[in-house]
C-alpha positions in Angstrom: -1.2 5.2 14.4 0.4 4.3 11.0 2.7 6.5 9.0 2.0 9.6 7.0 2.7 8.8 3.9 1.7 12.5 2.1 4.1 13.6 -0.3 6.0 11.1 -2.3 8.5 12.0 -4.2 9.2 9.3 -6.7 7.4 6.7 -8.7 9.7 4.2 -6.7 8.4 4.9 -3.1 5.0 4.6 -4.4 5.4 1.0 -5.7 7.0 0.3 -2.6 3.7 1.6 -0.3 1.5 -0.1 -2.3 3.4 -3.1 -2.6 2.6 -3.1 1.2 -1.6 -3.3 0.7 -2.3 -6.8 1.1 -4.7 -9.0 -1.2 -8.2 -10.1 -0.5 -9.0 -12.0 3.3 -12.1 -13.8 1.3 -11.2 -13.8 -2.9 -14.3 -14.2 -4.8 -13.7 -16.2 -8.1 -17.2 -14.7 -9.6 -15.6 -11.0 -9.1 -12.7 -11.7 -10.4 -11.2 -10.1 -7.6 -7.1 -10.4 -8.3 -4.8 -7.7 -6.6 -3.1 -5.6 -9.4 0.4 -5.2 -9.6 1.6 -2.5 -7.1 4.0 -2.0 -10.2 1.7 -1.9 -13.0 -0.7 0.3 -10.3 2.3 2.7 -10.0 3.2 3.5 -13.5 -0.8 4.4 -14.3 -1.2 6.8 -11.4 2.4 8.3 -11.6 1.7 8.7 -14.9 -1.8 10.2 -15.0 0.3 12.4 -11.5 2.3 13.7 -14.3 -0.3 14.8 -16.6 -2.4 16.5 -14.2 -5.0 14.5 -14.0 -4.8 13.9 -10.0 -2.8 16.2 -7.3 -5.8 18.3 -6.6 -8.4 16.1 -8.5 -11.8 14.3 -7.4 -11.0 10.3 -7.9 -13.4 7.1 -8.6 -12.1 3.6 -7.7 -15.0 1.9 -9.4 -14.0 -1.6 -8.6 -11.2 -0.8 -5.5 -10.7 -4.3 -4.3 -8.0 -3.6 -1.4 -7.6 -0.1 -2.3 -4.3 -0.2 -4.4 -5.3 2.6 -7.1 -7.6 4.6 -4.5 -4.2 5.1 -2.1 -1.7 6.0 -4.9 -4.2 8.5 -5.8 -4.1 10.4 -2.4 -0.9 9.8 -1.5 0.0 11.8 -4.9 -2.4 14.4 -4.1 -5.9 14.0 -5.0 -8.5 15.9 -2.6 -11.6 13.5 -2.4 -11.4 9.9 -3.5 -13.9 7.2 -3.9 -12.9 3.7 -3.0 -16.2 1.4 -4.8 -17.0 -2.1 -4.6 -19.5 -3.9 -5.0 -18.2 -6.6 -2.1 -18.4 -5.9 1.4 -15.4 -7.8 2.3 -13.2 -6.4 0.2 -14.5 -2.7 1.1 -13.3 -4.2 4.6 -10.2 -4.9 3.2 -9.6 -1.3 1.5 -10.8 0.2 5.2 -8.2 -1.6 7.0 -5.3 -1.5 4.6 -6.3 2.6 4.2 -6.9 3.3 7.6 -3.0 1.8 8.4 -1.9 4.3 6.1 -3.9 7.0 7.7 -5.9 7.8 4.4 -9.5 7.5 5.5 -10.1 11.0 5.5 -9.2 11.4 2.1 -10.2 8.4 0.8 -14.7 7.2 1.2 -15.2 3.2 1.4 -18.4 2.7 -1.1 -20.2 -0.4 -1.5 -21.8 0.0 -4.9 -22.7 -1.7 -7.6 -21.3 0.5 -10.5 -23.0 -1.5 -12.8 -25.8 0.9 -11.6 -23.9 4.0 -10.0 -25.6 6.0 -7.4 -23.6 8.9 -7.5 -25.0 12.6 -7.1 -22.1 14.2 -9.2 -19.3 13.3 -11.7 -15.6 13.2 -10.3 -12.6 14.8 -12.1 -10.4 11.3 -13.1 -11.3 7.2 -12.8 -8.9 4.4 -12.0 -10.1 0.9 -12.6 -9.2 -2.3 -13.3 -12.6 -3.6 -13.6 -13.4 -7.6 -14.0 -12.9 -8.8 -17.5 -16.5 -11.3 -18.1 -14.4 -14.5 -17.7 -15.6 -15.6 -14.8 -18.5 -13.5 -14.7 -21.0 -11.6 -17.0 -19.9 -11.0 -20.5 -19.4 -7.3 -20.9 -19.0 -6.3 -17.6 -15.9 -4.3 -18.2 -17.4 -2.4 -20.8 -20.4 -1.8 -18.7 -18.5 0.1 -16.0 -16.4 1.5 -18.3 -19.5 3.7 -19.8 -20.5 4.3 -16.2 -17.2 6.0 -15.6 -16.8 7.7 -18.5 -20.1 9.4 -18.0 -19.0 10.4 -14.2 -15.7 12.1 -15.1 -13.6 14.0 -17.3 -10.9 11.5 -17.9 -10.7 7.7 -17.7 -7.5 5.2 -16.8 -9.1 1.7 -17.5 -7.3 -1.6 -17.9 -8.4 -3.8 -20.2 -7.2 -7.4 -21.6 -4.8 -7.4 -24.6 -6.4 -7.7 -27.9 -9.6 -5.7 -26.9 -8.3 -2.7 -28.3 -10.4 -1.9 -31.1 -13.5 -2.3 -29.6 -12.6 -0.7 -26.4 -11.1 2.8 -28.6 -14.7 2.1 -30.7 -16.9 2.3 -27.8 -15.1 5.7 -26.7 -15.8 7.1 -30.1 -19.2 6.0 -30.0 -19.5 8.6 -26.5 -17.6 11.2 -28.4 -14.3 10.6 -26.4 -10.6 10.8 -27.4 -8.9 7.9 -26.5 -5.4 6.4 -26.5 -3.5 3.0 -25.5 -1.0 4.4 -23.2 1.0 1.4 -22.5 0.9 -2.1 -22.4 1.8 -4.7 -19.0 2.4 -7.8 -18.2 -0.2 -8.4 -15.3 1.2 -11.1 -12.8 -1.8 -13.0 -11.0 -0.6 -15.0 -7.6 -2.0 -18.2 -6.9 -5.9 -17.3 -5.4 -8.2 -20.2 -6.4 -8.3 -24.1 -6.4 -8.1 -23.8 -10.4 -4.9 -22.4 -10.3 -2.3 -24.9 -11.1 1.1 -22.2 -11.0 2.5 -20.1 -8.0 1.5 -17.2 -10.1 0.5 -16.3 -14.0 0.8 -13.6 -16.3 -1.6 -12.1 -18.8 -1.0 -9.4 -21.3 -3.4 -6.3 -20.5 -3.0 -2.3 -21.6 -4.2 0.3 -20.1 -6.6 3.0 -22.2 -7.1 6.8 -21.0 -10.1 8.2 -22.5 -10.9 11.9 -22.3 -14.8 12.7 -22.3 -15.9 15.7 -23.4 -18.2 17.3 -20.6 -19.1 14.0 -19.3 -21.1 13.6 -22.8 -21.5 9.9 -22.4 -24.4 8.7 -20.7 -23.7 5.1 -19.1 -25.1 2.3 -20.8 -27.4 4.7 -23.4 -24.4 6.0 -24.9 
């Protein structure tokens, strides 16, 4: 059995557990399935920690990959998460990287498509890092970014830098408040045969978006 890890006390010793969740056994390019920055996943659940919007909250993980933002998010006191993705293998991934930090029975493994959510009741707070169309359909990221604004009260979402605008714009058009919080330098490894550097950075932010008793209504909103 692996360690319990309930009850960090610092923003440090979270970066370091998560740093320890390893990246994808079978990376699909078409997914854009990257692992995010234990770092950069650190600071935006330490942060949302410290304004109360997850010890004691419901969690999404819309797009988990591995499971980085779903175990920060129970190891910092959330009561119910849900780890989604829409790729088997990585939802194997999240299970075995969870289960060695002995957080499957706070943390569900989904495989969903939350381009089209199946769920039977909205959570409390989302954490995503959701694909950004590059590789795959234009849009995506806003797509599941209606989707989880519509099944919580408050939304951490990472977007690409320069987006911004139309990001904050399609919260207003749901009747949310929303804010840039901070900006990051994401640092992507080496994964695919395109890549020609050990690793590259891009320039993302990260968004929270408060929605008003769930008004907004996936992609009719």
């Amino acid at each position: 059995m692996g360690k319990v890890w309930r009850g960090v006390s610092s923003k440090r010793e979270l970066e370091i557990i998560i740093q320890g969740i390893g990246g994808y056994s079978k990376p699909k390019l078409n997914l854009e399935q990257y692992v995010t920055d234990a770092g950069m996943v650190a600071d935006i659940v330490w942060l949302a920690y410290l304004r109360g919007d997850v010890n004691g909250k419901r969690i999404i993980d819309p797009v988990c990959g591995t499971g980085r933002f779903s175990a920060a998010a129970a190891l910092l006191g959330s009561t119910q998460v849900l780890c989604i993705d829409i790729d088997e293998d990585a939802a194997r991934d999240a299970y075995r990287y969870l289960g060695e930090l002995n957080l499957l029975g706070l943390v569900d493994i989904v495989v969903m498509d939350f381009t089209m959510p199946a769920l039977a009741r909205a959570m409390d707070t989302v954490f995503q890092n959701p694909p950004f169309g590059i590789w795959g359909p234009r849009g995506i990221d806003t797509k599941i970014l209606l989707n989880s604004l519509s099944l919580s009260k408050v939304t951490y979402s990472v977007h690409k830098a320069g987006t911004e605008n139309h990001i904050i714009n399609v919260a207003k058009v749901c009747g949310c408040n929303a804010e840039v919080v901070r900006g990051f330098k994401l640092t992507i490894p080496f994964t695919y045969r395109h890549h020609r550097k050990p690793r590259r950075t891009v320039e993302v932010y990260v968004v929270r978006i408060q929605t008003p008793n769930h008004a907004c209504h996936g992609e009719k909103a």
